[in-house]
Every structure is written in C-alpha cells, then in structure tokens.
N, C-alpha and C positions, 0 to 999 in steps of 0.2 A: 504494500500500500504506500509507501514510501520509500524514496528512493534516498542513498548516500552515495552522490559523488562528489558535493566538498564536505566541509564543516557541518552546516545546516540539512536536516533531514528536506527534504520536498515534499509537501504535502498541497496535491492538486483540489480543485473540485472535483466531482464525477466524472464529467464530460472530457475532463483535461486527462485525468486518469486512464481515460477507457482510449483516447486516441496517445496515450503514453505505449500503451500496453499494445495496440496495435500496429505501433510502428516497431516493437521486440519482437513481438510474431512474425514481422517482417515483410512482405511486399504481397499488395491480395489481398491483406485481412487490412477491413475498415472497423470503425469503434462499434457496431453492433454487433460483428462476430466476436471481439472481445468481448463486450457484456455478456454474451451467453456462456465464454469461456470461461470469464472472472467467474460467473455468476456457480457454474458446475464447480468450480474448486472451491467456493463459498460452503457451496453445499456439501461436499465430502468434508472437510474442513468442519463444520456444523455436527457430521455424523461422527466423527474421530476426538473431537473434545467435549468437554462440558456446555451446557448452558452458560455456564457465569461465567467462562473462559470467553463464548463468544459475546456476551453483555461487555464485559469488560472490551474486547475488540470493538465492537462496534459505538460503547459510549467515546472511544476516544476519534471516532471518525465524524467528519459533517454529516448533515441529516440525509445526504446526497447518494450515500451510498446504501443506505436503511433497503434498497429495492433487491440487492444486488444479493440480497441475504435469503431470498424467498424463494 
C-alpha cells in the first residue's frame, strides 16, 4: 500500500494507487484490472489473518480504499 523509495513512505489516494500498481504489472494492465487484482489479494489476505489485523490495516488507510476490501 505504500511505497519506500526515499525517506518518506508514499501514501496515494485510491485512484493514484490503482494506476501505481498498474504501471508494476506492466504494459496492458490499466487501473481497473488492478483493482480486481489488488482487490483478490485483499481478499486472501482477509482469509489468512484476523479480523482486527485487517481493522487495524484498513483504519490506517483513506476511506478510499474501504471498497477494495469487499
């Protein structure tokens, strides 16, 4: 969800995230096939920790990403 390549962590909006993510995926994928991809490791990620493991991850995100959890 955030990136370190200097000092300061990077923390986008949604949208800025989702076309971060699809320029890593690499040429071909636009931010909507990201979202469905963020969205599937969301949800394994969901199945493999706790509840209040993912409360705690998502209290510390904008309210932006709240969708990408469902």
């Amino acid at each position: 969800m955030t990136e370190h390549v200097a000092a300061d962590p990077v923390v986008d909006d949604v949208d800025d995230f989702l076309r971060r993510v699809a320029d890593h995926l690499g040429e071909g994928t636009d931010p909507a096939e990201a979202r469905t991809q963020v969205a599937a490791v969301l949800t394994t990620l969901s199945h493999a920790v706790s509840d209040g493991e993912i409360s705690d991850l998502r209290s510390q995100l904008p309210a932006g990403f709240g969708p990408l959890f469902e």
